[in-house]
N, CA, C and O atoms as CSV, one atom per row, in Angstrom:
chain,resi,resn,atom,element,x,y,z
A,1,UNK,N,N,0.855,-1.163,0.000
A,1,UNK,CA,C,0.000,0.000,0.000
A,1,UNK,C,C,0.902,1.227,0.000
A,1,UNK,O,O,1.296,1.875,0.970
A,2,UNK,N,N,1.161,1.421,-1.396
A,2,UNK,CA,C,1.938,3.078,-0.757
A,2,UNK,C,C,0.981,4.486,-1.419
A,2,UNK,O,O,1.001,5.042,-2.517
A,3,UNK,N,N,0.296,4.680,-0.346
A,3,UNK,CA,C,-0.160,5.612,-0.911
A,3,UNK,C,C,-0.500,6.996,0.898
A,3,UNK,O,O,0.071,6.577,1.905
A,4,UNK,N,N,-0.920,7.702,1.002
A,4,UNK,CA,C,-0.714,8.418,1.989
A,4,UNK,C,C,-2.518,7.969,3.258
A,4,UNK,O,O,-3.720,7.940,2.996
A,5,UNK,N,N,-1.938,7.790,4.179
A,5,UNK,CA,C,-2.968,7.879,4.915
A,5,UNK,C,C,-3.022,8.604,6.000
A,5,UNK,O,O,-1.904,8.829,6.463
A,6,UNK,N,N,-4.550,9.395,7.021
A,6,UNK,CA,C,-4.434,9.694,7.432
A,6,UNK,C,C,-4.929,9.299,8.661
A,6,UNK,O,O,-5.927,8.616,8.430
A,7,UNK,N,N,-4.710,9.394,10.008
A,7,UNK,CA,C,-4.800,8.825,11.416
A,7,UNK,C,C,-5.547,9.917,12.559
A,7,UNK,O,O,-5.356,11.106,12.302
A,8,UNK,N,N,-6.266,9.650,13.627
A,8,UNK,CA,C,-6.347,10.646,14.644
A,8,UNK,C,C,-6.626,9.721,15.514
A,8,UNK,O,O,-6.873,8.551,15.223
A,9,UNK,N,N,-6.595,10.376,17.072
A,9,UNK,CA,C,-6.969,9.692,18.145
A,9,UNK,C,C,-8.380,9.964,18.072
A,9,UNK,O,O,-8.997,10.713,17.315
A,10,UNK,N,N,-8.878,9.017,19.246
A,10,UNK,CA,C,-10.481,9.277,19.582
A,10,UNK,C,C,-10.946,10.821,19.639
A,10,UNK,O,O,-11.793,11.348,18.917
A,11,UNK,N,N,-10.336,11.305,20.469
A,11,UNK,CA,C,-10.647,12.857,20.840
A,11,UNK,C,C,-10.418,14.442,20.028
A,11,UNK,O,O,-10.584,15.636,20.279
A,12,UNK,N,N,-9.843,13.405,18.705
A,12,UNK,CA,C,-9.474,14.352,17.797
A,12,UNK,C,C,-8.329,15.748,18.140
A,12,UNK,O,O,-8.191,16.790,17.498
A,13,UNK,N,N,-7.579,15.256,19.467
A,13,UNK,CA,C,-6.680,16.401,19.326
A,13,UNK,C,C,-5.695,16.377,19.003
A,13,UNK,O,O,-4.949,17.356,18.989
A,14,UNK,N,N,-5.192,14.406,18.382
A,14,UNK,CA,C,-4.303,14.351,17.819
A,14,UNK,C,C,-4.510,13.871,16.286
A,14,UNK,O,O,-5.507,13.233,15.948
A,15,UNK,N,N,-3.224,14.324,15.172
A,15,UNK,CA,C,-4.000,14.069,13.750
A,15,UNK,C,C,-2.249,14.003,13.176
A,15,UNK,O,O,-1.217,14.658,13.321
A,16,UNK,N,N,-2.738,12.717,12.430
A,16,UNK,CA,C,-1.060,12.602,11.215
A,16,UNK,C,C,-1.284,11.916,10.229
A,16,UNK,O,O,-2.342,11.333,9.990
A,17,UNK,N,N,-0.282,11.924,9.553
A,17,UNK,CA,C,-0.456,11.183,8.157
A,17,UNK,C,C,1.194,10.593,7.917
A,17,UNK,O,O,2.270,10.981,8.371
A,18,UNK,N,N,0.833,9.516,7.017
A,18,UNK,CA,C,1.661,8.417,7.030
A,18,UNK,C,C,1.475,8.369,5.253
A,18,UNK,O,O,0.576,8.123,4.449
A,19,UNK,N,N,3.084,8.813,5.227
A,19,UNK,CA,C,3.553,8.501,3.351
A,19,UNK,C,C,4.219,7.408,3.249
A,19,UNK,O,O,5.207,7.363,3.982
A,20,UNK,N,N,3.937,6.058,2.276
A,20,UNK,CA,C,4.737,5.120,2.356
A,20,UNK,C,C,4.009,4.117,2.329
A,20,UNK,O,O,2.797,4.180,2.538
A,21,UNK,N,N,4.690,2.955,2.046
A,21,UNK,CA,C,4.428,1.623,2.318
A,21,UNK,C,C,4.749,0.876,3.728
A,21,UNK,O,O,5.732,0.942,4.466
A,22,UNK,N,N,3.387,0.050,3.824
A,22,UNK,CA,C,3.947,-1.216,5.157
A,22,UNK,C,C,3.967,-2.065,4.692
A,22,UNK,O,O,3.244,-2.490,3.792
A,23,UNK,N,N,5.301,-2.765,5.506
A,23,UNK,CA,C,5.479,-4.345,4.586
A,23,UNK,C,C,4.928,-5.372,5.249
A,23,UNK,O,O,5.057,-6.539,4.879
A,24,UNK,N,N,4.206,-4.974,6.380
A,24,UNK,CA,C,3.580,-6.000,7.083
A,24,UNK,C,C,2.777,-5.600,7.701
A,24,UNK,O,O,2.751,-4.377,7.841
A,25,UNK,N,N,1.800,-6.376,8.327
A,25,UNK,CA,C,0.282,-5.772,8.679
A,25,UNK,C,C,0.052,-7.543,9.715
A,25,UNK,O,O,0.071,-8.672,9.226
A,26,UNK,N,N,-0.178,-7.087,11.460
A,26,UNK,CA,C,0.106,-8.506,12.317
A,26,UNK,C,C,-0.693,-8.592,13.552
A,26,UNK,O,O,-0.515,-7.800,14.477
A,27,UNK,N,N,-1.501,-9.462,13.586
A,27,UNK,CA,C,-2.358,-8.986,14.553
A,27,UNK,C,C,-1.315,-9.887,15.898
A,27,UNK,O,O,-0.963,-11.063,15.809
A,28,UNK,N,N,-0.968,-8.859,17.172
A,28,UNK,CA,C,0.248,-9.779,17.685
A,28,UNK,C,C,-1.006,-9.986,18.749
A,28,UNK,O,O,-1.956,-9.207,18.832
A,29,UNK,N,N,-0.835,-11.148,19.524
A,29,UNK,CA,C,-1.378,-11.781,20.874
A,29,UNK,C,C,-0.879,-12.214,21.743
A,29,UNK,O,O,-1.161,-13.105,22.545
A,30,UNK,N,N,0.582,-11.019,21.484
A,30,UNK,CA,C,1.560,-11.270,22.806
A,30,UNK,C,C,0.773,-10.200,24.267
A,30,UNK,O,O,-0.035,-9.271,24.249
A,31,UNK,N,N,1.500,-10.913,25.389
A,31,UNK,CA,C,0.802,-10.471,26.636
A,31,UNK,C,C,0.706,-9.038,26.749
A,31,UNK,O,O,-0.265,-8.393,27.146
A,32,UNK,N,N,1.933,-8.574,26.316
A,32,UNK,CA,C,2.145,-6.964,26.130
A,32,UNK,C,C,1.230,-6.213,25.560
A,32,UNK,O,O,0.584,-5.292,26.059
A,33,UNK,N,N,1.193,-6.713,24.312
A,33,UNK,CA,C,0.056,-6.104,22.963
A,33,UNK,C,C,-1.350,-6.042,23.824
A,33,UNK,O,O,-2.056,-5.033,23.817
A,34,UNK,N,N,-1.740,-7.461,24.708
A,34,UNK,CA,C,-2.765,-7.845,25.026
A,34,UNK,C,C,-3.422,-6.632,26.288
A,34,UNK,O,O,-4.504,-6.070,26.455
A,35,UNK,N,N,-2.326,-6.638,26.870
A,35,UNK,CA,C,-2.358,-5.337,28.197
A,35,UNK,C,C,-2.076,-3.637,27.357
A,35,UNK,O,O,-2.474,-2.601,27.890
A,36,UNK,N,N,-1.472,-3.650,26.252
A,36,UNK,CA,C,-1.282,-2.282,25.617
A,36,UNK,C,C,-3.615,-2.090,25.371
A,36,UNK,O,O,-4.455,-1.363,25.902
A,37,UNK,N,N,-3.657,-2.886,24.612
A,37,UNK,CA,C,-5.279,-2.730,24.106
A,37,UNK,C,C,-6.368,-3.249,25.094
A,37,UNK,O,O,-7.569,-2.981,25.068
A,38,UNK,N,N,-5.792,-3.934,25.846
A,38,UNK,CA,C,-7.321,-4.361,26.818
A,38,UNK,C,C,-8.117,-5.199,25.760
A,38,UNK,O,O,-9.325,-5.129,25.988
A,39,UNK,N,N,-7.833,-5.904,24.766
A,39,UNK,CA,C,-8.391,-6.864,24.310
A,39,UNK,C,C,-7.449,-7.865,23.618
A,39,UNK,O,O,-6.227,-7.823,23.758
A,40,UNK,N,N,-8.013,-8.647,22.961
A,40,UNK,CA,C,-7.181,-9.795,22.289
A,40,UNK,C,C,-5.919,-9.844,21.666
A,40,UNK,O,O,-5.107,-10.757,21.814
A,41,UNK,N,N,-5.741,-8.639,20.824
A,41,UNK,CA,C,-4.764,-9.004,20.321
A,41,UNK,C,C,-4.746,-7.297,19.782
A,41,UNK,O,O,-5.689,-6.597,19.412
A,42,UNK,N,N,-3.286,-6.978,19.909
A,42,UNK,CA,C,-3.046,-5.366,18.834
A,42,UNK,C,C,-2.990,-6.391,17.014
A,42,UNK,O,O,-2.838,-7.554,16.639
A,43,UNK,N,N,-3.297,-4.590,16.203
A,43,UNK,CA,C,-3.349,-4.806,15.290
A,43,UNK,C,C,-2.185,-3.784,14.597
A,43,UNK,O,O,-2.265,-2.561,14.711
A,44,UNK,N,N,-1.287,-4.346,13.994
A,44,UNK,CA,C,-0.304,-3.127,13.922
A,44,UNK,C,C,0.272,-3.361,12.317
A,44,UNK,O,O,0.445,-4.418,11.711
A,45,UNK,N,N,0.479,-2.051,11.911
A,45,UNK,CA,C,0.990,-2.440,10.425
A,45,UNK,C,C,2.312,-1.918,10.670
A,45,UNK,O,O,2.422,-1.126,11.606
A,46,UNK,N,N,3.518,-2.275,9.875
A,46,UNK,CA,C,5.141,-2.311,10.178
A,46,UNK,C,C,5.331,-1.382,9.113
A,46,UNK,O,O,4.286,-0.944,8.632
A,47,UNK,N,N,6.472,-0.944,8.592
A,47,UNK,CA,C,7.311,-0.314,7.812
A,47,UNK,C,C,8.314,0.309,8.109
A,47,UNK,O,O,8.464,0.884,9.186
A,48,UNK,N,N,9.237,0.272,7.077
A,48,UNK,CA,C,11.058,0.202,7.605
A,48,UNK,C,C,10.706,1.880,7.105
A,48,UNK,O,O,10.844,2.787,7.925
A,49,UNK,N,N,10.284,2.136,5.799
A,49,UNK,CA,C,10.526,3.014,4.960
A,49,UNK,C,C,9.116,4.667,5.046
A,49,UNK,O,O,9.121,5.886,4.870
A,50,UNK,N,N,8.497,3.964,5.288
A,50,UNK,CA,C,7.330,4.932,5.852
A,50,UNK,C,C,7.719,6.316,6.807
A,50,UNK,O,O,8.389,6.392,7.837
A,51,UNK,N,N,6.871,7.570,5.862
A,51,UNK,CA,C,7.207,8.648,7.104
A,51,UNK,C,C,6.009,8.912,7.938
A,51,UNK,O,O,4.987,8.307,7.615
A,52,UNK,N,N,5.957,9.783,9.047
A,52,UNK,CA,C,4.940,9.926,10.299
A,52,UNK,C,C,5.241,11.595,10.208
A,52,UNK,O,O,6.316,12.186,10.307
A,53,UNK,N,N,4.196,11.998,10.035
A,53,UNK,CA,C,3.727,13.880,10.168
A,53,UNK,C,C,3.117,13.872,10.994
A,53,UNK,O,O,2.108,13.215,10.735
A,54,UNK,N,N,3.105,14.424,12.405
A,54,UNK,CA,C,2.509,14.531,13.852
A,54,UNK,C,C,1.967,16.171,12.903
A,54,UNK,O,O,2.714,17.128,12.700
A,55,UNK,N,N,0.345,16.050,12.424
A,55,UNK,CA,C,-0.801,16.784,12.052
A,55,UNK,C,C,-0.974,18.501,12.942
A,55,UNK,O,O,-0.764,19.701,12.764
A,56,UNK,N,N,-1.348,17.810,13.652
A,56,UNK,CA,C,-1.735,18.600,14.882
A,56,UNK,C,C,-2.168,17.270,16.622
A,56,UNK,O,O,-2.662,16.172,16.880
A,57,UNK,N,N,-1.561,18.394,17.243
A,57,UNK,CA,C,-1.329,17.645,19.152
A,57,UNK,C,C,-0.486,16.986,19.166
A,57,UNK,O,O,-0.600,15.867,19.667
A,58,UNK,N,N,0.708,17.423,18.616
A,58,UNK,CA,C,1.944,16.257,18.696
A,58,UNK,C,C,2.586,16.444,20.344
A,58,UNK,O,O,3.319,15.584,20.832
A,59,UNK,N,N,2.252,17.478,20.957
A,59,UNK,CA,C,2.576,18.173,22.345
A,59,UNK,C,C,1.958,17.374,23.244
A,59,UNK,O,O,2.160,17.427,24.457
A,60,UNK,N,N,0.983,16.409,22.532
A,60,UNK,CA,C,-0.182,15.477,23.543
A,60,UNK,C,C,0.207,14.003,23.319
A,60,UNK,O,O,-0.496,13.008,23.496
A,61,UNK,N,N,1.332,14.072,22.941
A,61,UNK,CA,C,1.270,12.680,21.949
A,61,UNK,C,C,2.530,12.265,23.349
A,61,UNK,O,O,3.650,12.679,23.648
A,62,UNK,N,N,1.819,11.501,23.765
A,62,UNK,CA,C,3.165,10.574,25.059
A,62,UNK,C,C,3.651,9.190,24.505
A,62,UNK,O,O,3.214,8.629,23.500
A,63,UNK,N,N,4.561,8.779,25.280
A,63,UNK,CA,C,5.386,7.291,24.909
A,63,UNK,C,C,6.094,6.807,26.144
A,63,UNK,O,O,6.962,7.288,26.873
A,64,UNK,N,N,5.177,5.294,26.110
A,64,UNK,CA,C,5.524,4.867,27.214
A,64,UNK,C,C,6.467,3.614,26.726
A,64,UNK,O,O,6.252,2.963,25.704
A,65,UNK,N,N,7.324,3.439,27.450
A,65,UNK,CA,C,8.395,2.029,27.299
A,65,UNK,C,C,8.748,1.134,28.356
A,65,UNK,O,O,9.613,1.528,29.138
A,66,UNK,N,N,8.303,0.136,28.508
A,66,UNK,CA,C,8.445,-0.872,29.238
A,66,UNK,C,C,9.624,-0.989,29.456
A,66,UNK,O,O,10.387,-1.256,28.527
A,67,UNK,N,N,10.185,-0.782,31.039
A,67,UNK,CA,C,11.562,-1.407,31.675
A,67,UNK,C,C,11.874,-1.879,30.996
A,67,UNK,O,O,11.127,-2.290,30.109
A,68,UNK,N,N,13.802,-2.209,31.022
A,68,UNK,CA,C,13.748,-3.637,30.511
A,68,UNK,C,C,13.605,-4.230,29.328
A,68,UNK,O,O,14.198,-5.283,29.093
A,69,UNK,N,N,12.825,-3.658,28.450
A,69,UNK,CA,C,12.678,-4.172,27.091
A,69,UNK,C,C,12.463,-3.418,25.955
A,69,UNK,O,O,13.056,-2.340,25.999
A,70,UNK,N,N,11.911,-3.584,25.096
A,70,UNK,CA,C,11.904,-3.013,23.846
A,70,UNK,C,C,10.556,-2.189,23.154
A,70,UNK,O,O,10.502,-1.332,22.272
A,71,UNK,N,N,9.463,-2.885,24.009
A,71,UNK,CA,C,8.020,-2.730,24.283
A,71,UNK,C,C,7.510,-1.410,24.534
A,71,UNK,O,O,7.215,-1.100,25.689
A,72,UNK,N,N,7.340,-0.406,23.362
A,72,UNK,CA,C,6.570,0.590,23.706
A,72,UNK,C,C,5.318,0.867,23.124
A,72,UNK,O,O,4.728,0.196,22.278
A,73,UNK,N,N,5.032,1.731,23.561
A,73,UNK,CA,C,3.206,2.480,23.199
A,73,UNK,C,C,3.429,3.596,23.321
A,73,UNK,O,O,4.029,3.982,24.325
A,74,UNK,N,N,2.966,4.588,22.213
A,74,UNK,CA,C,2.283,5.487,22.143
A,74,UNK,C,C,1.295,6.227,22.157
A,74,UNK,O,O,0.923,6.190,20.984
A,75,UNK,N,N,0.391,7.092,22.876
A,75,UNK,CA,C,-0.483,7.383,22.902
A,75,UNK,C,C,-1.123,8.836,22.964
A,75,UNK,O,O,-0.274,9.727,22.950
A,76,UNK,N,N,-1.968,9.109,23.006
A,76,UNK,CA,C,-2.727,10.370,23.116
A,76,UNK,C,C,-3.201,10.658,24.464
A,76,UNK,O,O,-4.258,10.141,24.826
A,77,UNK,N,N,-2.281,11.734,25.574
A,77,UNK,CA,C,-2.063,12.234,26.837
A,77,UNK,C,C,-3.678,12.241,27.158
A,77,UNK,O,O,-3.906,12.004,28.345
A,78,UNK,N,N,-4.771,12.449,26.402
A,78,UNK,CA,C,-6.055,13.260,26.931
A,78,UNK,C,C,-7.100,11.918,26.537
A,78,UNK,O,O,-8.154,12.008,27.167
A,79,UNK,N,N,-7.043,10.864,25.756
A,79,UNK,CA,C,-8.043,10.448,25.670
A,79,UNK,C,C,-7.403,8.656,25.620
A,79,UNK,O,O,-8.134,7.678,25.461
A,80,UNK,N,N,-5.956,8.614,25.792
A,80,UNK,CA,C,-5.033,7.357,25.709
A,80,UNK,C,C,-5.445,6.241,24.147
A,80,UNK,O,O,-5.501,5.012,24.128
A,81,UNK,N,N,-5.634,7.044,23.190
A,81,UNK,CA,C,-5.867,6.253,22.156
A,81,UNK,C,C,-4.206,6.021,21.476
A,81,UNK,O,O,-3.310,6.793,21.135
A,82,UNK,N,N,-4.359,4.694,21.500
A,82,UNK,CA,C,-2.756,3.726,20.803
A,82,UNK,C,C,-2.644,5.384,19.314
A,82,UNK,O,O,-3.509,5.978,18.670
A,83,UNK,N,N,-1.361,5.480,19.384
A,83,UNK,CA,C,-1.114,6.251,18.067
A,83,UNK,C,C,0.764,5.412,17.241
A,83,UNK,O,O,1.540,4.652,17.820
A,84,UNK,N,N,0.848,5.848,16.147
A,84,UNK,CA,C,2.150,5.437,15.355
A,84,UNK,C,C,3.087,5.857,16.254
A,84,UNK,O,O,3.080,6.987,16.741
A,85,UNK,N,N,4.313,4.575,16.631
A,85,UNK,CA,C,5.811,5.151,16.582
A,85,UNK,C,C,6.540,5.033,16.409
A,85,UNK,O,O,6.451,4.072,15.645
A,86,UNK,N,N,7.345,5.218,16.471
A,86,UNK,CA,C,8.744,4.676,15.753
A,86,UNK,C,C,10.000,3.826,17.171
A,86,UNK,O,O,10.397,4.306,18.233
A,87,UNK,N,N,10.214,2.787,16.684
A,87,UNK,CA,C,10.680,1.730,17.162
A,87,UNK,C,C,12.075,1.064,16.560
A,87,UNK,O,O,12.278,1.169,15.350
A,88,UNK,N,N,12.913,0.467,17.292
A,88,UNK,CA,C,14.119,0.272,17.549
A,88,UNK,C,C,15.278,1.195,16.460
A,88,UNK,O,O,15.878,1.103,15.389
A,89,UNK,N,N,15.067,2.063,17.577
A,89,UNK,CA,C,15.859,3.104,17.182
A,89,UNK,C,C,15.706,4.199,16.093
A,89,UNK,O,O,16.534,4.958,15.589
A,90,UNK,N,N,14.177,4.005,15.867
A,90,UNK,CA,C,13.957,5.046,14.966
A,90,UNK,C,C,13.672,4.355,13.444
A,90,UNK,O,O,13.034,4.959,12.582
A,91,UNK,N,N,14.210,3.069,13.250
A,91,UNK,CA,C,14.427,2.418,12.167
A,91,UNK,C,C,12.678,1.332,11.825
A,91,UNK,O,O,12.713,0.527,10.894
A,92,UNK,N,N,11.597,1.446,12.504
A,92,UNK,CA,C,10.768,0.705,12.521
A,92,UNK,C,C,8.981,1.394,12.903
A,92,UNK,O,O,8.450,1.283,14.008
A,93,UNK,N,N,8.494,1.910,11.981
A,93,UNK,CA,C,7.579,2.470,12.247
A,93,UNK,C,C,6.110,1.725,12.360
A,93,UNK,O,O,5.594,1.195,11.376
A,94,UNK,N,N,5.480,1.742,13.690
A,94,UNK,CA,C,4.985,1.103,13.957
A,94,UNK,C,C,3.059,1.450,14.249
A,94,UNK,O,O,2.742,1.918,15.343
A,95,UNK,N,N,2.017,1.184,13.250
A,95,UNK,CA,C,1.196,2.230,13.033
A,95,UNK,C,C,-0.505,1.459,13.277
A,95,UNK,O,O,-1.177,1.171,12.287
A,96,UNK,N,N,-1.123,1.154,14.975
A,96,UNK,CA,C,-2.031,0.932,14.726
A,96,UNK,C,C,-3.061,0.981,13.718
A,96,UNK,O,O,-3.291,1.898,12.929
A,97,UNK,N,N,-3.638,-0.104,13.846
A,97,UNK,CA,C,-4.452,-0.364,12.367
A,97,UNK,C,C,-5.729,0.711,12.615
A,97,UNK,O,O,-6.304,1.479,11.844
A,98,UNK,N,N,-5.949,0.334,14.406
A,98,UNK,CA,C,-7.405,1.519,14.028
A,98,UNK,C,C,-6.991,2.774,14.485
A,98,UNK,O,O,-7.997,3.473,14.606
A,99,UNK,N,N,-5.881,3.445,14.825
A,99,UNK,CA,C,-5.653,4.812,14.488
A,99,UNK,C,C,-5.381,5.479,13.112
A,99,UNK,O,O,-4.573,6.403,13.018
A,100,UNK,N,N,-5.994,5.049,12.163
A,100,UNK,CA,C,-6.051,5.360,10.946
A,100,UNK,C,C,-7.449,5.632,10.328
A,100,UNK,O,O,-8.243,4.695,10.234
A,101,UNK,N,N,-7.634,6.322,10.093
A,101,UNK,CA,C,-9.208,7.315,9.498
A,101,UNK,C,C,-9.289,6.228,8.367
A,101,UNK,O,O,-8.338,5.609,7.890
A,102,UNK,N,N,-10.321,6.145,8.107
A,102,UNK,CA,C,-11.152,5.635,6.890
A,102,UNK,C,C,-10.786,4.119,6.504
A,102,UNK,O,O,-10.181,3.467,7.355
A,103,UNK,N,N,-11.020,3.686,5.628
A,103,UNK,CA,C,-11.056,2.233,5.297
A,103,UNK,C,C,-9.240,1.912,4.621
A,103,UNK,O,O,-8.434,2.622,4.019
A,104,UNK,N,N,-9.219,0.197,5.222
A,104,UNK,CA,C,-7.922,-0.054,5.140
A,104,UNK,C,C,-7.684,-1.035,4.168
A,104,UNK,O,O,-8.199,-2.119,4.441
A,105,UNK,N,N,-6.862,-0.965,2.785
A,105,UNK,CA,C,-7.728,-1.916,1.725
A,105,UNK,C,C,-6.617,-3.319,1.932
A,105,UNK,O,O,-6.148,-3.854,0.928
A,106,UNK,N,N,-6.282,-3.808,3.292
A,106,UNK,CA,C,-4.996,-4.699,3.148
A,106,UNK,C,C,-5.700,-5.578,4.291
A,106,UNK,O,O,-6.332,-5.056,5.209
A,107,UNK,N,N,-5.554,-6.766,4.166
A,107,UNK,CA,C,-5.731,-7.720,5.408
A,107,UNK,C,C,-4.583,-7.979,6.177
A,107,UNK,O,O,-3.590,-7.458,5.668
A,108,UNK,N,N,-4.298,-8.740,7.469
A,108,UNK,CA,C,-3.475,-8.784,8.142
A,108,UNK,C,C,-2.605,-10.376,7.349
A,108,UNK,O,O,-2.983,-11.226,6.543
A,109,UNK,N,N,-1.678,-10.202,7.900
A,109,UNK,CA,C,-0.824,-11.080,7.101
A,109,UNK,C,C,-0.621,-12.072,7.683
A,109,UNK,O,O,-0.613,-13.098,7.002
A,110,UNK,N,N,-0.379,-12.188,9.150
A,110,UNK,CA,C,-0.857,-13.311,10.075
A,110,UNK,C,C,-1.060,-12.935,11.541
A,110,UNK,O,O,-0.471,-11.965,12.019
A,111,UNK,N,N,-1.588,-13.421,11.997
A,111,UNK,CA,C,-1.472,-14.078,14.164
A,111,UNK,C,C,-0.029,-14.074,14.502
A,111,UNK,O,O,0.659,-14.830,13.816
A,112,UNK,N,N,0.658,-13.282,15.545
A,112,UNK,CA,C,1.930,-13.807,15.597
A,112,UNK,C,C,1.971,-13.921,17.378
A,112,UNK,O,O,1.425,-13.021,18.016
A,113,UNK,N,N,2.397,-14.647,17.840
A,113,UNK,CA,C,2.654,-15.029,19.388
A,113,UNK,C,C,1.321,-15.688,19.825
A,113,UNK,O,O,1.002,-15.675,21.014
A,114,UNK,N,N,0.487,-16.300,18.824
A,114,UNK,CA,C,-0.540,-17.165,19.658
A,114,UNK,C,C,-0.271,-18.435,20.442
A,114,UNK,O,O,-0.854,-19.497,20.224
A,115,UNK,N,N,0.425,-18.295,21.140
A,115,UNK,CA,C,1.441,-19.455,22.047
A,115,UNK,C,C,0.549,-18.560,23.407
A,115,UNK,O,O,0.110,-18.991,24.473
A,116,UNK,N,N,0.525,-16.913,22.700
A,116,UNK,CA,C,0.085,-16.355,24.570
A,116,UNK,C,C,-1.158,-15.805,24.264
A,116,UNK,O,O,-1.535,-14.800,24.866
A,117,UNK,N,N,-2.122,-16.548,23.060
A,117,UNK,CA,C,-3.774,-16.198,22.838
A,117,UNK,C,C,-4.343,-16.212,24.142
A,117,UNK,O,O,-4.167,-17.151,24.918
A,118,UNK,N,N,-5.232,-14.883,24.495
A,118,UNK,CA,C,-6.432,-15.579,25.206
A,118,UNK,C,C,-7.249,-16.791,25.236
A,118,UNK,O,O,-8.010,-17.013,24.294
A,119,UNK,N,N,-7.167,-17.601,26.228
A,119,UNK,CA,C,-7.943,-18.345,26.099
A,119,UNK,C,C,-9.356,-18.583,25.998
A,119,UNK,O,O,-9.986,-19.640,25.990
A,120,UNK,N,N,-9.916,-16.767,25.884
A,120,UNK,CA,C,-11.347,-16.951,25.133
A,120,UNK,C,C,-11.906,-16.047,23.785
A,120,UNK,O,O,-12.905,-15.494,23.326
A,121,UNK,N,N,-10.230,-16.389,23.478
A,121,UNK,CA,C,-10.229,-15.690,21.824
A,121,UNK,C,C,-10.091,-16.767,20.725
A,121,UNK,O,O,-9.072,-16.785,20.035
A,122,UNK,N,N,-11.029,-17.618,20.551
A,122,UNK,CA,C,-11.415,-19.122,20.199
A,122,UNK,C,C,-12.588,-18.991,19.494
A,122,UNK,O,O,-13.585,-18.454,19.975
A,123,UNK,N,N,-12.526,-19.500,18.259
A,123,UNK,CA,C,-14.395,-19.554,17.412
A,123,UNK,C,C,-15.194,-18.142,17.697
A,123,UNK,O,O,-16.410,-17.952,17.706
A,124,UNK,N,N,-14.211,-17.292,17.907
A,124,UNK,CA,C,-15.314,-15.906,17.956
A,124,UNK,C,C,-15.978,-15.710,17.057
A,124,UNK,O,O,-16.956,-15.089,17.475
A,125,UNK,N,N,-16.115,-15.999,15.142
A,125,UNK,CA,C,-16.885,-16.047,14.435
A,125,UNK,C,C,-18.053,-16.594,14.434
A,125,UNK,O,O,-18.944,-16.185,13.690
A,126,UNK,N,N,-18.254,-17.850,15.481
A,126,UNK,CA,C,-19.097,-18.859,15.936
A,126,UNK,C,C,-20.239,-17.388,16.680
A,126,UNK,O,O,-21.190,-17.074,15.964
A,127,UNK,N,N,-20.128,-16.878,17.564
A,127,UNK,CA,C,-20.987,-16.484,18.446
A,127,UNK,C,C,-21.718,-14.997,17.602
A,127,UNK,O,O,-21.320,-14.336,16.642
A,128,UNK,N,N,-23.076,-14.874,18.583
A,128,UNK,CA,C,-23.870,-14.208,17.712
A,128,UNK,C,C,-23.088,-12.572,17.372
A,128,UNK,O,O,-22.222,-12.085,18.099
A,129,UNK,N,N,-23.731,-11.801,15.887
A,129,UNK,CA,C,-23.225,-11.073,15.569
A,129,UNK,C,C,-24.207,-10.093,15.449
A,129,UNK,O,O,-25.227,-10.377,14.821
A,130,UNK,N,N,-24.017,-8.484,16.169
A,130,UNK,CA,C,-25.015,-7.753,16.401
A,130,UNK,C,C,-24.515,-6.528,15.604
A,130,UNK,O,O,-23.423,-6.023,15.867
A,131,UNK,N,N,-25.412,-5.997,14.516
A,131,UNK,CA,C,-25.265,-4.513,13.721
A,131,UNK,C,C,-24.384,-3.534,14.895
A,131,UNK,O,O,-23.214,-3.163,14.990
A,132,UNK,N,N,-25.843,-3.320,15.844
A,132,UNK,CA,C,-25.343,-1.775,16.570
A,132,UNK,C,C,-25.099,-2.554,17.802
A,132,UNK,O,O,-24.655,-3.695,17.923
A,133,UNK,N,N,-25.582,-1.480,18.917
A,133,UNK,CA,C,-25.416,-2.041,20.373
A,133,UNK,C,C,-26.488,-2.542,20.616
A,133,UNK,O,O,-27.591,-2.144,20.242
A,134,UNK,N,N,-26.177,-3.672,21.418
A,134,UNK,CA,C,-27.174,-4.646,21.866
A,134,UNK,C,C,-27.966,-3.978,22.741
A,134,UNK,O,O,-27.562,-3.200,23.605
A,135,UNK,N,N,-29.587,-4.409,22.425
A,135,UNK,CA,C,-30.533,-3.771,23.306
A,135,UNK,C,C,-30.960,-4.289,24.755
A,135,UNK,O,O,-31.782,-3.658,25.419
């Protein structure tokens, strides 16, 4: 996909755009990812070569890094929505799938660390499927 997209947090006070290609697109279900989102699994698209334009609220835009390791998150100071960052050493740009505005025309490429799946992230296609919010 190289074509330009654009991203914001929930609260709209942060906004960027992303020129470039990702060469990978991974839904991870490592424990980290799992505690970064509060659900199953992050969804993250990769690129070596991709640039990141902090739009507007880049002053709001925090980064947190796990002791110890390599494991960070970025986010939006006012409303904590996951945003793009750049990773090991600057060389790895790293760009939630749903902090990105509008439709994404690429599927994920695989599951990676399902060794540490939830164990009730199983046949979820199986169970019932509701339009809006359930009444």
């Amino acid at each position: 996909m190289n074509t330009k997209k654009i991203g914001s947090c929930l609260c709209g006070e942060i906004s960027f755009e992303i020129e470039g290609n990702f060469e990978s697109f991974y839904l991870c279900h490592c424990g980290r990812c799992r505690k970064d989102t509060g659900s199953a699994h992050a969804a993250n698209l990769f690129s070596t070569t991709a640039t990141l334009k902090w739009v507007s609220g880049k002053d709001k835009v925090k980064i947190f890094t796990l002791p110890s390791t390599q494991h960070t998150k970025c986010f939006c100071s006012i409303c904590g929505s996951a945003l793009p960052n750049h990773q090991m050493e600057g060389k790895l740009l790293v760009v939630p799938a749903g902090s990105l505005d509008g439709d994404l025309p690429v599927r994920p490429d695989a599951h990676i660390f399902v060794s540490n799946r939830a164990d009730w992230d199983k046949d979820l296609e199986k169970i019932p499927m509701i339009e809006d919010s359930p009444k």
